[in-house]
ZAPARO-898751 format. One record per atom (N, C-alpha, C): x, y, z; residue in one letter. Coordinates in pm, whole numbers, padded with zeros to 5 digits, always signed. Example, Ala and Ser with C-alpha at 12.3 -4.5 7.8 and 13.67 -1.06 7.14 Angstrom:
BEGIN
+01319-00569+00780a +01230-00450+00780a +01320-00330+00780a +01285-00225+00708s +01367-00106+00714s +01290+00003+00787s 
end
This chain:
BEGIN
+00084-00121+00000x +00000+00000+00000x +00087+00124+00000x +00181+00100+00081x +00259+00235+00096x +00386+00184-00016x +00418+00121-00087x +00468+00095-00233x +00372+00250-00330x +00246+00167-00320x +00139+00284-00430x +00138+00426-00356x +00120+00433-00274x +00109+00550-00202x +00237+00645-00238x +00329+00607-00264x +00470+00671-00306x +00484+00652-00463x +00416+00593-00500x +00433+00588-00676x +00305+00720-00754x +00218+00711-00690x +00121+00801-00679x +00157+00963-00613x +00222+00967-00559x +00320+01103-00486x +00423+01104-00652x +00532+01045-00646x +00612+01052-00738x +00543+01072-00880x +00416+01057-00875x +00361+01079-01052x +00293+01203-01048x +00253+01256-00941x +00165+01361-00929x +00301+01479-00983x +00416+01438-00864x +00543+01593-00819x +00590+01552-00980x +00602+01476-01093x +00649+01469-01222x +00540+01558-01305x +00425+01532-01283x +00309+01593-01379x +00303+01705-01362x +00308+01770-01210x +00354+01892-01183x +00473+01960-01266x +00549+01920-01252x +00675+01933-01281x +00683+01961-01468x +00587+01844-01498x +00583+01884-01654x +00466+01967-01648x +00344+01960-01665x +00291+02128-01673x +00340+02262-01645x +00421+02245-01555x +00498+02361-01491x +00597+02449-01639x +00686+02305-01664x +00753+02315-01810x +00688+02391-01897x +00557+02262-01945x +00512+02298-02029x +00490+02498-01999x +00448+02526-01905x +00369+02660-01920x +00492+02776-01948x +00599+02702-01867x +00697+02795-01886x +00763+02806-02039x +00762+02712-02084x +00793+02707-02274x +00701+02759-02361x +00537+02801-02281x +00444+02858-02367x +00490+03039-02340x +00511+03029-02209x +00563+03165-02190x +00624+03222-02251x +00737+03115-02284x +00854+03189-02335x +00807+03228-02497x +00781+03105-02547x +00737+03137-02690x +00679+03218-02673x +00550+03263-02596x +00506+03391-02613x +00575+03517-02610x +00604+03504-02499x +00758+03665-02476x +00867+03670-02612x +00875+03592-02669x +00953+03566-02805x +00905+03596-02899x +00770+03622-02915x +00687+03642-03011x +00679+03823-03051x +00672+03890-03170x +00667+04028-03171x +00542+04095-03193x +00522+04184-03101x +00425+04234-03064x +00397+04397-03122x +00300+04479-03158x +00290+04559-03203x +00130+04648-03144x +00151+04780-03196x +00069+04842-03153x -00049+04907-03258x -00182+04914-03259x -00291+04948-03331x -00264+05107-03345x -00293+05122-03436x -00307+05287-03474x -00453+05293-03611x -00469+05406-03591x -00550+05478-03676x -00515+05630-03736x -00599+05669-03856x -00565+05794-03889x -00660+05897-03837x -00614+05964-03731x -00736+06076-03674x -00713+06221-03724x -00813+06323-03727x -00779+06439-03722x -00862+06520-03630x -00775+06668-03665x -00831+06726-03548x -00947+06859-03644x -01069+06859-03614x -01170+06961-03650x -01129+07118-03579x -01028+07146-03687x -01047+07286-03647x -01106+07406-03698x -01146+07522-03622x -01228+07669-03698x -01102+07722-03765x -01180+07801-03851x -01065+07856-03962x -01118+08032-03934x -01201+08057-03821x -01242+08176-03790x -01281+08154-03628x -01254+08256-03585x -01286+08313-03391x -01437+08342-03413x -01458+08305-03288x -01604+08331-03229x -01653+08214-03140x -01814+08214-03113x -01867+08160-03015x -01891+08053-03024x -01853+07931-02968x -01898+07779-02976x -02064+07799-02989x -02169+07834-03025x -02311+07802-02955x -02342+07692-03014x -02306+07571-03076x -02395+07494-03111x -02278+07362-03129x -02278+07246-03054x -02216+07112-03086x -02303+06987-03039x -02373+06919-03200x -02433+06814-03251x -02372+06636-03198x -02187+06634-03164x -02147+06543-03157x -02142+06554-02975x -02108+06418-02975x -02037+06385-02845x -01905+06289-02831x -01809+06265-02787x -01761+06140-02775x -01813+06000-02782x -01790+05952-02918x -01814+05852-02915x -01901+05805-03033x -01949+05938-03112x -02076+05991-03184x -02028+05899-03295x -02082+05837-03372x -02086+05806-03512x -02127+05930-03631x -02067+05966-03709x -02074+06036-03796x -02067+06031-03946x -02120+06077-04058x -02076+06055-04181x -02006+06192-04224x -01925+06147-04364x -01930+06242-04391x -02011+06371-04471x -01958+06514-04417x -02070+06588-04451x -02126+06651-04359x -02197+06558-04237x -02225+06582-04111x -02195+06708-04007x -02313+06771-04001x -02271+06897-03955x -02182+06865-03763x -02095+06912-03735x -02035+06897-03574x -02054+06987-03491x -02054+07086-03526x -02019+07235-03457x -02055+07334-03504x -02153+07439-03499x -02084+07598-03569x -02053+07703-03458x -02039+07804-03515x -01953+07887-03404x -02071+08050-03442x -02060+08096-03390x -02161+08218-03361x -02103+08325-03510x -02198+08326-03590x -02197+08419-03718x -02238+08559-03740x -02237+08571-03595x -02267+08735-03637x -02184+08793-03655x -02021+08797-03609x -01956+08837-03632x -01902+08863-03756x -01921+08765-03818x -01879+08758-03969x -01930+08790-04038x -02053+08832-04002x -02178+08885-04086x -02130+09013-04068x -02097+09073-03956x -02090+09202-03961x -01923+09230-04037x -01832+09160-04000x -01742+09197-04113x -01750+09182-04281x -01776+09069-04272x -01855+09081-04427x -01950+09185-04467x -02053+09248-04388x -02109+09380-04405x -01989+09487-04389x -01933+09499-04302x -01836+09587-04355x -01701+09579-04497x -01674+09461-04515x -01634+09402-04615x -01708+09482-04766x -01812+09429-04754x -01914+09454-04875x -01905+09675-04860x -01934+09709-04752x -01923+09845-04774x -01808+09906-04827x -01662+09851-04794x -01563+09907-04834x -01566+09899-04978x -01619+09776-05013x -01657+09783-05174x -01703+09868-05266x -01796+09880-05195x -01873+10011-05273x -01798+10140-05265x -01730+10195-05138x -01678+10325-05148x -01555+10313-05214x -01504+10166-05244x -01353+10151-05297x -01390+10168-05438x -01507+10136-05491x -01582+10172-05675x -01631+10309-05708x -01700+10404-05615x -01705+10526-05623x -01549+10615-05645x -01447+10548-05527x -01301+10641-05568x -01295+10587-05673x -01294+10497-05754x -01225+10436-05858x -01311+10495-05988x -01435+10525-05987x -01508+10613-06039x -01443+10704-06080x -01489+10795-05977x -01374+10963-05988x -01291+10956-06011x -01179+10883-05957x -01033+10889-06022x -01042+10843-06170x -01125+10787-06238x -01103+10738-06377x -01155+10869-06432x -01280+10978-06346x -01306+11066-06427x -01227+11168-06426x -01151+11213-06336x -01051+11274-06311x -00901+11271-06407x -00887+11140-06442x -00813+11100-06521x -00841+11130-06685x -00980+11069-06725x -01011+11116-06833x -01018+11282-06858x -01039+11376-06739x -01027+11483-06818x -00858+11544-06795x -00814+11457-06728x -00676+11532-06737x -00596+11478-06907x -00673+11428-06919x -00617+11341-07098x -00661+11439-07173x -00789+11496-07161x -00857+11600-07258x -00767+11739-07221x -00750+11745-07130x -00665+11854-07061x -00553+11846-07148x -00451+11766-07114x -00344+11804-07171x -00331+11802-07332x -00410+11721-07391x -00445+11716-07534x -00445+11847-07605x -00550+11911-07513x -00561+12097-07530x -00440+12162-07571x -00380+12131-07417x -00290+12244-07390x -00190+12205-07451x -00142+12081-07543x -00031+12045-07599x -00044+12122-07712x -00178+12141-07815x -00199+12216-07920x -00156+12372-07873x -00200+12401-07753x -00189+12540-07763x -00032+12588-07740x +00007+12516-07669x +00191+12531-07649x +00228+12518-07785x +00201+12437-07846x +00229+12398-08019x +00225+12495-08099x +00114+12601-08059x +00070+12725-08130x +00134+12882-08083x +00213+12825-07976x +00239+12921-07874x +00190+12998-07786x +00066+12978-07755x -00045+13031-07689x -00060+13020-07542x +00024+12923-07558x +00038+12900-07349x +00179+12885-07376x +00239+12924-07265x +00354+12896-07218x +00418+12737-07135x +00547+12757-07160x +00595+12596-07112x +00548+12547-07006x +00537+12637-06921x +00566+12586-06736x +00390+12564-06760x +00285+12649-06835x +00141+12603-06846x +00131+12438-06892x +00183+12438-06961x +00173+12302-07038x +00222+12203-06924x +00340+12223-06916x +00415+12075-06817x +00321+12138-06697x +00254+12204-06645x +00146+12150-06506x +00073+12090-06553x +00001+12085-06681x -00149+11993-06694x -00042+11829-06742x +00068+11808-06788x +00129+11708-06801x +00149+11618-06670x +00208+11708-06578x +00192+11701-06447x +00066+11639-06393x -00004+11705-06369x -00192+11680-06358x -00174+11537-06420x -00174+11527-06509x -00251+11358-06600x -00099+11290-06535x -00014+11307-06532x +00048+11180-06492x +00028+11151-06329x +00008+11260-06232x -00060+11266-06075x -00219+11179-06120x -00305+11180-06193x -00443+11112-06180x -00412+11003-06236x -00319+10974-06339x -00235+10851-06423x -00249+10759-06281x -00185+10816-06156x -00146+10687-06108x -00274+10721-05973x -00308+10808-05942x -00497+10800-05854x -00551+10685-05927x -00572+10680-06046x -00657+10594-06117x -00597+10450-06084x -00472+10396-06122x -00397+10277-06085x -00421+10290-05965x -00354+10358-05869x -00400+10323-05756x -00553+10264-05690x -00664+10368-05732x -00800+10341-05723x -00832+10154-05738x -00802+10168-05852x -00812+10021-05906x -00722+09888-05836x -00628+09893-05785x -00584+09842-05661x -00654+09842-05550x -00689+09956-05473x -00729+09948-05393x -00870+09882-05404x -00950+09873-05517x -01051+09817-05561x -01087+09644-05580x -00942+09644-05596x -00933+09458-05601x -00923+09410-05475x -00809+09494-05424x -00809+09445-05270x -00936+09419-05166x -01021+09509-05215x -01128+09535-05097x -01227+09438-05135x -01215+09402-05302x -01329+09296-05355x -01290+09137-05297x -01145+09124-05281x -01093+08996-05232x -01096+08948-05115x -01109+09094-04995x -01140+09048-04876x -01275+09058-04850x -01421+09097-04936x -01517+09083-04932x -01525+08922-04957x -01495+08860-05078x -01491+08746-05128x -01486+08666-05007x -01341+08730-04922x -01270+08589-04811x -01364+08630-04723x -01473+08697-04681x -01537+08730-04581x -01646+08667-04604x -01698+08627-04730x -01818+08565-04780x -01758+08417-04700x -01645+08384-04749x -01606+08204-04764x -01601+08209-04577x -01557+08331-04521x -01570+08298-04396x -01693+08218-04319x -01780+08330-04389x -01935+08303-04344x -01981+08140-04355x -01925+08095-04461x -01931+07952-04438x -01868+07863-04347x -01739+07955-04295x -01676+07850-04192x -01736+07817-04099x -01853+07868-04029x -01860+07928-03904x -01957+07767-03869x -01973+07666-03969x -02023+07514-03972x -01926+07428-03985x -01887+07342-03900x -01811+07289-03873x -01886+07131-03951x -01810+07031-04033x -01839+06917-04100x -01741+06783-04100x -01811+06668-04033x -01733+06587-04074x -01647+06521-04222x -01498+06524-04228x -01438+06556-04327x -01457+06354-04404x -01518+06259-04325x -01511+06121-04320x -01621+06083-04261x -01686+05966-04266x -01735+05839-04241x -01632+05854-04085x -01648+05865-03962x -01592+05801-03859x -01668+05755-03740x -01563+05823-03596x -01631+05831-03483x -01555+05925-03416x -01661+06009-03322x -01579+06122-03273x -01494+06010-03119x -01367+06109-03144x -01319+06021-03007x -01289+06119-02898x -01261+06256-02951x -01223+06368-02850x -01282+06526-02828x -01338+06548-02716x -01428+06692-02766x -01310+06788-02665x -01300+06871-02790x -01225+07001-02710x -01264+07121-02632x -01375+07140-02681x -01434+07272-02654x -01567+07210-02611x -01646+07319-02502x -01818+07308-02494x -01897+07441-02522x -02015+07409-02584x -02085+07538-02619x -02068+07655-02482x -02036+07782-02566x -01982+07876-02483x -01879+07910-02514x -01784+07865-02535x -01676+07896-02524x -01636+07991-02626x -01569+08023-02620x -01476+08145-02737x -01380+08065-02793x -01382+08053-02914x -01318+07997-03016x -01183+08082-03044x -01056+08034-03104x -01014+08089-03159x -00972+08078-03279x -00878+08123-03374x -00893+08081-03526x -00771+07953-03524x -00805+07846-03551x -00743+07736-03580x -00741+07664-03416x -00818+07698-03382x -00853+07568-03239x -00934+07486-03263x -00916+07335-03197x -00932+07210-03255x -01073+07245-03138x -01211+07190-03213x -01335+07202-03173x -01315+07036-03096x -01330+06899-03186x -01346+06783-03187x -01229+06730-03244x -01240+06555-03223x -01124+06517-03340x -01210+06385-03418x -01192+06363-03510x -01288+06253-03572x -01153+06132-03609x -01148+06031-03564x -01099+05876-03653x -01185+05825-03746x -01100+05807-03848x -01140+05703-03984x -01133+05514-03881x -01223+05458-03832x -01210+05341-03755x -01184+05239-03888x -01177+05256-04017x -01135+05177-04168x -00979+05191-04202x -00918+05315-04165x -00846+05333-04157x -00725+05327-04072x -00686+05167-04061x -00568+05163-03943x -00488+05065-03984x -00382+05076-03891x -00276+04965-03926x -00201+04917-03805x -00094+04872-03757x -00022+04812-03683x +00117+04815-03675x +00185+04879-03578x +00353+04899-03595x +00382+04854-03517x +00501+04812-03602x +00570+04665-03487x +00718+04744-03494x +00795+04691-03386x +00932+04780-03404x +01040+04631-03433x +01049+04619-03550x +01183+04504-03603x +01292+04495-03597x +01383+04418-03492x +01517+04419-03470x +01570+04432-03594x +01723+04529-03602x +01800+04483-03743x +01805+04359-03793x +01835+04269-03672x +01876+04123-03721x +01748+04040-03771x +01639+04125-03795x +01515+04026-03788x +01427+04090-03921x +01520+04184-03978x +01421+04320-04062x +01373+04206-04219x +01480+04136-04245x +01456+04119-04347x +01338+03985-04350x +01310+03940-04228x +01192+03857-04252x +01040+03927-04255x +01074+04062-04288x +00967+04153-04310x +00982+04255-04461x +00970+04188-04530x +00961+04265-04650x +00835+04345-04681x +00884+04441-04771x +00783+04546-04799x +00659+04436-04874x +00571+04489-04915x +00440+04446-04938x +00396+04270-04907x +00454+04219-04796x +00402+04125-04725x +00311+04103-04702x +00206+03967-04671x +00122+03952-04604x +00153+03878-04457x +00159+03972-04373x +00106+03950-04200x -00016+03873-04165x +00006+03819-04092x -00115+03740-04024x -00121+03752-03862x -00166+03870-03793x -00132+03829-03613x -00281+03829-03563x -00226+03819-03407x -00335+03783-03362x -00332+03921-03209x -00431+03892-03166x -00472+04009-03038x -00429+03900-02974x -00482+04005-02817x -00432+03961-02681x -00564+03834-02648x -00670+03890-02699x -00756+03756-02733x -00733+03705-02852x -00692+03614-02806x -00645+03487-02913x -00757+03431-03042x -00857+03527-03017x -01007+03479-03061x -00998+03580-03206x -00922+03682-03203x -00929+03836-03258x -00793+03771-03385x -00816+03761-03457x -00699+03729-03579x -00771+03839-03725x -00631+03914-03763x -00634+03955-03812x -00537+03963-03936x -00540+04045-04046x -00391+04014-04153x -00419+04126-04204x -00328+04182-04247x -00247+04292-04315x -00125+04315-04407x -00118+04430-04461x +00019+04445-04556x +00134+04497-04534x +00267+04483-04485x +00310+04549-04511x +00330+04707-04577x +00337+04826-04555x +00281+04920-04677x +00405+05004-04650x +00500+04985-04541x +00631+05115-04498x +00723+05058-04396x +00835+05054-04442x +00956+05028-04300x +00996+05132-04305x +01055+05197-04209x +01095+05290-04202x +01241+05340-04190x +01290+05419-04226x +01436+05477-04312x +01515+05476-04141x +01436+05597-04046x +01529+05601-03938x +01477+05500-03847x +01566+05472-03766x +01589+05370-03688x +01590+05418-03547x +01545+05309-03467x +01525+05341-03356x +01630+05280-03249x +01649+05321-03167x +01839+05311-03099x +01819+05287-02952x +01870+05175-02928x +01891+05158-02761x +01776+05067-02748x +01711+04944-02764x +01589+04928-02753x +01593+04770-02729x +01676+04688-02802x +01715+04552-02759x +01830+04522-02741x +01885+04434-02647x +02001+04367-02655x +02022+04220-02664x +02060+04169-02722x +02056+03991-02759x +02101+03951-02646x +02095+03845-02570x +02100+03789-02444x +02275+03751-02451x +02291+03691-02609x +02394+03632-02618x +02524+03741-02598x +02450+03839-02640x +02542+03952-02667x +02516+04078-02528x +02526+04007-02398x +02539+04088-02272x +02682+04169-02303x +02800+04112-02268x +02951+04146-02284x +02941+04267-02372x +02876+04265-02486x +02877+04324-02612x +02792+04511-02605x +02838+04598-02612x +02849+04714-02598x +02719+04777-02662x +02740+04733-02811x +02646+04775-02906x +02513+04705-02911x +02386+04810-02879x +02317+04777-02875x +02217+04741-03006x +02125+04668-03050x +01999+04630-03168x +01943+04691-03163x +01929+04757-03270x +01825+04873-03303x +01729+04828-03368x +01618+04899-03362x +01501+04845-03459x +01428+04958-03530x +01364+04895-03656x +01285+04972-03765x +01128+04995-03722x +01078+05055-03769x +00891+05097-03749x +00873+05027-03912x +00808+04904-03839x +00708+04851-03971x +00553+04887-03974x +00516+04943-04032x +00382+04969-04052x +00311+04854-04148x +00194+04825-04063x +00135+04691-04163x -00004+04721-04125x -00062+04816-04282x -00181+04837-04275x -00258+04700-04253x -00396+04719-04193x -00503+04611-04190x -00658+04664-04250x -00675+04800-04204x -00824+04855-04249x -00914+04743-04195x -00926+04715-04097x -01015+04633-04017x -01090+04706-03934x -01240+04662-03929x -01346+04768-03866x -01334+04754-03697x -01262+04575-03675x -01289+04561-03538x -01146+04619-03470x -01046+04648-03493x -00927+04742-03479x -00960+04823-03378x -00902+04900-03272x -00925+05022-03187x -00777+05059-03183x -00722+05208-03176x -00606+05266-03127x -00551+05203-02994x -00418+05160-03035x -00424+05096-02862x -00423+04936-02851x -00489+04847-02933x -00446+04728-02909x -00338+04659-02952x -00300+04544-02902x -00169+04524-02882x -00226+04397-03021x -00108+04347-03114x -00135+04204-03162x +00038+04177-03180x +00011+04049-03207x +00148+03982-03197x +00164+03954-03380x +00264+03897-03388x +00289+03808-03526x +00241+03690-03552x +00157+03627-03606x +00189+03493-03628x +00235+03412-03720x +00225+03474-03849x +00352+03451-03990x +00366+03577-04065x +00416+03546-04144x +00423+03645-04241x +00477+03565-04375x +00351+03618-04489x +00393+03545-04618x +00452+03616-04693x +00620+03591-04760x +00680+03643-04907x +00803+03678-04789x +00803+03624-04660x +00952+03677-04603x +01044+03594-04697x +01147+03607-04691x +01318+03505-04742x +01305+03382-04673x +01231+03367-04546x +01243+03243-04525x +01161+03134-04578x 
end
């Protein structure tokens, strides 16, 4: 009895002993395995004009298309510069008026007085003032007409303002970040919201030198999430030129000074179930050298 009783002890502390193994060799393969991080392409909704937050449609978290109104910002302001806009217009076409009529008679003017100097009938210093005269309205008139474009162009940009003041989703996303709350005072190029393309993402893994070339450009990847349930694949689409420094050291190579640097592989996926932030590992990759 106590024969079995000790053979039964001795099979248990072995089975132990190998599961134990076993878990520690799954470990390791796992910790061996390269791991990478989820990204997406976000942007940030900013005003392209100052004024009043009064009105935001989204929230964190909002589904949106594109088109989709987010935000506008208080338009009176712009209304009233654009009304002033539009007035400078008009008084900038009245000078430009006069100065052209001003101009035209200094043309008839000197036309005159060139015959009559011709005839001798006026004197020099008469003549070169009305010459004088038309080349002084010569440039009123150029000028006028400058100042005439100018004032029509910032009417124009005062019109396109008036449209800024609606803020639109630029994509199909989801809002992930709100900057501002109604009330607030805007300023020109402050980020209202930020919208992610959730179609738009990929996965960067950072590739030892010694390991780069089992990652060739337009590859197919195959990894998996931290739930093992979540498998996904992607392309290769960018390694990247600079390199990243100080980041591994080979075990073998403790003694050894110089440290393994690694590359930023980007391996688009465009997968809907993707979020910024999750982690996936490798699990092959097809068209490496090996």
């Amino acid at each position: 009895m106590k024969h079995w009783k000790r053979f039964f002890l001795s099979s248990a502390i072995a089975l132990s002993f190998m599961v134990t193994a076993g878990c520690g060799q799954s470990e390791l393969r796992d910790s061996n395995a390269l791991w990478g991080q989820a990204d997406a392409t976000e942007v940030d909704i900013n005003t392209k004009v100052p004024g009043r937050l009064i009105k935001l449609y989204v929230k964190e978290g909002s589904e949106v298309k594109k088109g989709e109104k987010l935000a506008e910002i208080d338009q009176r302001e712009q209304n009233a510069l654009e009304s002033a806009a539009q007035a400078k217009v008009e008084a900038a076409k009245a000078a430009c008026l006069q100065a052209e009529a001003n101009y035209d008679q200094a043309l008839r003017d000197i036309q005159r007085y060139e015959m009559l100097y011709q005839n001798g009938a006026v004197s020099k210093a008469v003549y070169e003032s009305y010459s004088n005269k038309r080349d002084v309205m010569s440039a009123v008139y150029e000028q006028s007409k400058a100042s005439l474009a100018a004032s029509e162009e910032a009417w124009k940009q005062s019109s396109i303002n008036q449209g800024e003041t609606t803020l639109v989703a630029p994509f199909d996303g989801i809002v992930t970040t709100k900057y501002s709350d109604i009330g607030a005072m805007i300023s020109s190029g402050m980020p209202i919201v930020a919208v992610q393309d959730p179609v738009d993402n990929w996965v960067d893994f950072k590739v030892k030198e010694t390991e780069l070339d089992k990652y060739p450009l337009h590859a197919r990847v195959h990894m998996e999430g931290r739930n093992p349930q979540l498998k996904i694949d992607g392309v290769i689409v960018d390694i990247s030129k600079k390199p990243n420094f100080a980041t591994y050291r080979a075990t073998s190579e403790r003694g050894n000074d110089d440290d393994i640097i690694t590359f930023n592989v980007k391996v688009q996926t465009n997968d809907p179930r993707i979020r910024p932030g999750m982690r996936f590992k490798v699990v092959s990759v097809e068209g490496n050298s090996d």
